[in-house]
C-alpha positions, 0 to 999 in steps of 0.5 A, spaced: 800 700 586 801 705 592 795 706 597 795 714 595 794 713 587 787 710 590 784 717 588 786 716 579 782 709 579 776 710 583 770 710 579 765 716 580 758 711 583 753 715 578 746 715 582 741 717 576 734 719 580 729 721 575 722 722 577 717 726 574 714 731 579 711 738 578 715 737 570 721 736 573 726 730 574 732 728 578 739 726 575 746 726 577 752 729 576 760 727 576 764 730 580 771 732 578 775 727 582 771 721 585 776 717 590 780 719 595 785 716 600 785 719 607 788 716 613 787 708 611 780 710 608 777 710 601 772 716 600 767 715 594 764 721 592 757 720 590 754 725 585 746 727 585 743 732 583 735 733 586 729 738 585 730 740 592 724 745 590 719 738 590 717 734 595 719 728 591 726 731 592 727 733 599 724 726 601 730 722 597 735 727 599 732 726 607 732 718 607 739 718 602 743 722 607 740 718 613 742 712 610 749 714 609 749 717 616 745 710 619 750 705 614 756 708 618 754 709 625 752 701 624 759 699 621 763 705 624 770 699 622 769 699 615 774 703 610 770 705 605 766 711 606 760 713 601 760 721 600 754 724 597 754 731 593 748 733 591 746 739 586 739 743 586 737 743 579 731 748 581 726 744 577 729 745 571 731 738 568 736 742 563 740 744 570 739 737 572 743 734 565 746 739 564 750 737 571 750 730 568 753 731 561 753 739 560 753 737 552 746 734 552 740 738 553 734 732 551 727 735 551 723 730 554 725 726 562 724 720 559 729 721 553 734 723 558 734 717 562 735 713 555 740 719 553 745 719 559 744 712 561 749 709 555 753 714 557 755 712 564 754 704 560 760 706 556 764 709 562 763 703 566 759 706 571 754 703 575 748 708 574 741 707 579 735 709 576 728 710 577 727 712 570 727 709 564 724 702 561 724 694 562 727 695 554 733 699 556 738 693 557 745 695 560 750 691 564 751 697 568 744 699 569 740 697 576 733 700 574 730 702 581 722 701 579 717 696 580 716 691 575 712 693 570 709 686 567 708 683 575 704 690 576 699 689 570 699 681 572 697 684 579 691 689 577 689 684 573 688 679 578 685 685 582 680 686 576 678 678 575 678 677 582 671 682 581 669 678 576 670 683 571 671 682 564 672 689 561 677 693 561 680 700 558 687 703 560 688 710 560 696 711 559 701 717 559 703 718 552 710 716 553 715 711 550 714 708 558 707 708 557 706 704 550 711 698 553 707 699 558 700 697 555 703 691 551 704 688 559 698 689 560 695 687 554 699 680 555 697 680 562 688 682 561 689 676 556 691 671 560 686 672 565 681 672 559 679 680 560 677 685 554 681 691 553 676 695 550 680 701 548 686 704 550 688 710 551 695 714 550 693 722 554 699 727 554 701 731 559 701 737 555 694 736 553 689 741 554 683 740 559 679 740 553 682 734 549 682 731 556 675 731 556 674 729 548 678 723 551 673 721 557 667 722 553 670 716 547 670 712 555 663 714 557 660 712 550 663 706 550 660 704 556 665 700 560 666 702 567 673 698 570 678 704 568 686 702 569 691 709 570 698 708 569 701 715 569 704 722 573 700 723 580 699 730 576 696 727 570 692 723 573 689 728 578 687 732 571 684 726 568 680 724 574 677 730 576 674 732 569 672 725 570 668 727 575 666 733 572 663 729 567 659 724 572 664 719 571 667 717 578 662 714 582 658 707 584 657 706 577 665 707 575 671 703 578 677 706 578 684 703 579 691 708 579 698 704 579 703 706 583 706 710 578 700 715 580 699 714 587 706 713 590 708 721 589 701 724 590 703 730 593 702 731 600 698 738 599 693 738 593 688 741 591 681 740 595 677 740 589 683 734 587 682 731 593 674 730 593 675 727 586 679 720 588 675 718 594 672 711 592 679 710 587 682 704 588 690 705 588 695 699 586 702 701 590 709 698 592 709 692 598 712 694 603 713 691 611 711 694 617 717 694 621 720 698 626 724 701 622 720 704 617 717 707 623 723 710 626 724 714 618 718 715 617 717 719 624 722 723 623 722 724 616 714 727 619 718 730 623 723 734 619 717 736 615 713 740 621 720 744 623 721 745 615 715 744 611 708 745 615 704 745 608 708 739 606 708 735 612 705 727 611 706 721 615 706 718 608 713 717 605 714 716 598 717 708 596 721 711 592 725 714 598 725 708 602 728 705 596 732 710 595 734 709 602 736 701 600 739 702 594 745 707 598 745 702 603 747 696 598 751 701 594 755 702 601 756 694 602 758 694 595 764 698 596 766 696 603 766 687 600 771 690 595 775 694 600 782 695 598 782 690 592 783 697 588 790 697 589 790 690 587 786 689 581 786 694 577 783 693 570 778 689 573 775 694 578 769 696 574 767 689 572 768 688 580 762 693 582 757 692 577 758 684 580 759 686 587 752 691 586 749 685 582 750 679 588 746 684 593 742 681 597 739 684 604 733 685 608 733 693 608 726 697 610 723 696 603 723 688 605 727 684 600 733 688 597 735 683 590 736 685 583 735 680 577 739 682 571 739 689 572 733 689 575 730 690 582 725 684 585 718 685 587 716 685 593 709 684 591 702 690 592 697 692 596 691 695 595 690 702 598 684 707 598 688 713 593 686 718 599 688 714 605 692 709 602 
């Protein structure tokens, strides 16, 4: 097949990023034409759509572009050249899918995650998500997120560790946070720890049953209080927790990842008296030099452009973020102009070349297993100044 054909065959790399924020969520969109050939070199168009409005958004749209530009300036000798598209869908997860697959129109995020995921499946296209569950199983899906049963064998080390022997896990009423309870049940059991009670709280709940919720807690007298759900739900439940005289010496409080990765840099005060002494269970990732170059000029960027946002702190989402567009760029570089050759099989040849990845990127070991990105392990961080 001649070089200038390239264009017809190459497949749309498909990055679905879907993170709960301010309600809104991120996803991809397909752009018209994916491939393109131009002077001996092959341009892969790569289509995201963000909410540029949040600070979840900006931050992976930042560290996403500065790995293409950091990728390149390194191997300014490849042929294959990545090039992101990206779409602002505004804060609106209807823009945001509808610039995916302008035919569905799900009402929740996670829906949309199991929604649009069979259809990038179906067409044989590597999907990365930062949605979705450990349950969903496709051999095109890479699932960016920690491992849920790892994150609750972790806590649990934490609560025995303690000495503590009952527990109670407030969850957010999702399908993700019901798989995720069942971990956690296999995983508290394991180190002979009691859940008491667990409890399933919606983010369209009012304050008032919120408060009906925290009470059952109070009555039952069991103080170790385990939190896997949005940062924004989270700041809910813990400050009426607060109000009704349940955060203190006399409570422990653990919040997963899930809580404290995106906690947004400019909260409430009320929000933020209400987590000292909240102890969060986060993504481990190595100091190194490079961390701290991209975590500076992120910082930087946010003072010109975001002074009310500006952090030193940086999401791990977007350093994997970061990662993933790195091992996406040596995925197609290793296959180079074997398009031409192998046609038929191009699309098994990604997913197996995405499937070998292995680096050390910023967020420490880079691998997946079956669809799924490795651990790299937890620390424990203070919520406030983690």
């Amino acid at each position: 097949m001649k070089l200038q054909n390239l264009s017809k065959i190459i497949h749309v790399l498909l990055i679905f990023l879907c993170i709960i924020n301010h309600g809104s969520c991120t996803h991809s969109f397909l752009p018209e034409r994916s491939g393109i050939v131009l002077h001996d070199q092959v341009i892969i168009r790569v289509g995201v759509v963000l909410d540029m409005e949040s600070w979840i958004g900006k931050s992976i749209d930042y560290f996403m572009t500065f790995a293409i530009t950091d990728f390149y300036a390194r191997n300014n000798n490849y042929r294959t050249r990545i090039v992101l598209h990206t779409r602002d869908s505004k804060g609106d997860p209807s823009q945001a899918l509808s610039a995916g697959a302008r035919n569905y129109r799900p009402r929740y995020i996670y829906l949309e995650a199991k929604l649009l995921v069979p259809i990038a499946d179906k067409a044989k296209v590597p999907i990365f998500s930062f949605a979705g569950s450990p349950s969903m199983k496709y051999p095109f899906l890479f699932l960016i997120k920690e491992d849920e049963l790892v994150m609750s064998k972790s806590i649990a080390t934490v609560v025995d560790s303690f000495g503590l022997r009952d527990v109670i896990f407030l969850y957010e009423d999702l399908d993700y946070g019901r798989e995720t309870l069942s971990y956690f049940l296999e995983s508290f059991q394991d180190k002979s720890i009691r859940v008491s009670q667990g409890s399933a709280i919606s983010a369209l709940s009012a304050d008032d049953q919120i408060t009906q919720e925290l009470q059952k807690i109070k009555i039952s007298h069991t103080t170790v209080i385990v939190v896997h759900m949005s940062s924004l739900l989270a700041s809910r439940v813990i400050l009426i927790a607060k109000r009704l005289g349940m955060v203190g010496e006399e409570y422990a409080w653990i919040v997963t990842y899930k809580t404290i990765d995106i906690l947004q840099p400019a909260v409430d005060n009320e929000v933020i008296e209400s987590y000292p002494g909240v102890i969060g269970i986060r993504s481990y990732i190595p100091a190194s030099g490079k961390l701290f170059n991209l975590t500076t000029k992120w910082y930087n960027e946010c003072c010109i452009k975001y002074p009310s946002l500006a952090s030193p702190e940086v999401s791990v989402l977007s350093i994997w973020a970061f990662d993933t567009i790195w091992a996406l760029a040596e995925s197609v570089q290793r296959l180079g102009f074997q398009f031409s050759f192998v046609v038929t099989q191009i699309d098994l040849m990604l997913q197996y070349e995405v499937s070998k990845t292995r680096f050390r990127g910023v967020s420490g070991d880079f691998q997946f297993n079956v669809g799924k990105l490795v651990s790299n392990g937890f620390k424990i961080v203070n919520v406030i100044h983690n």
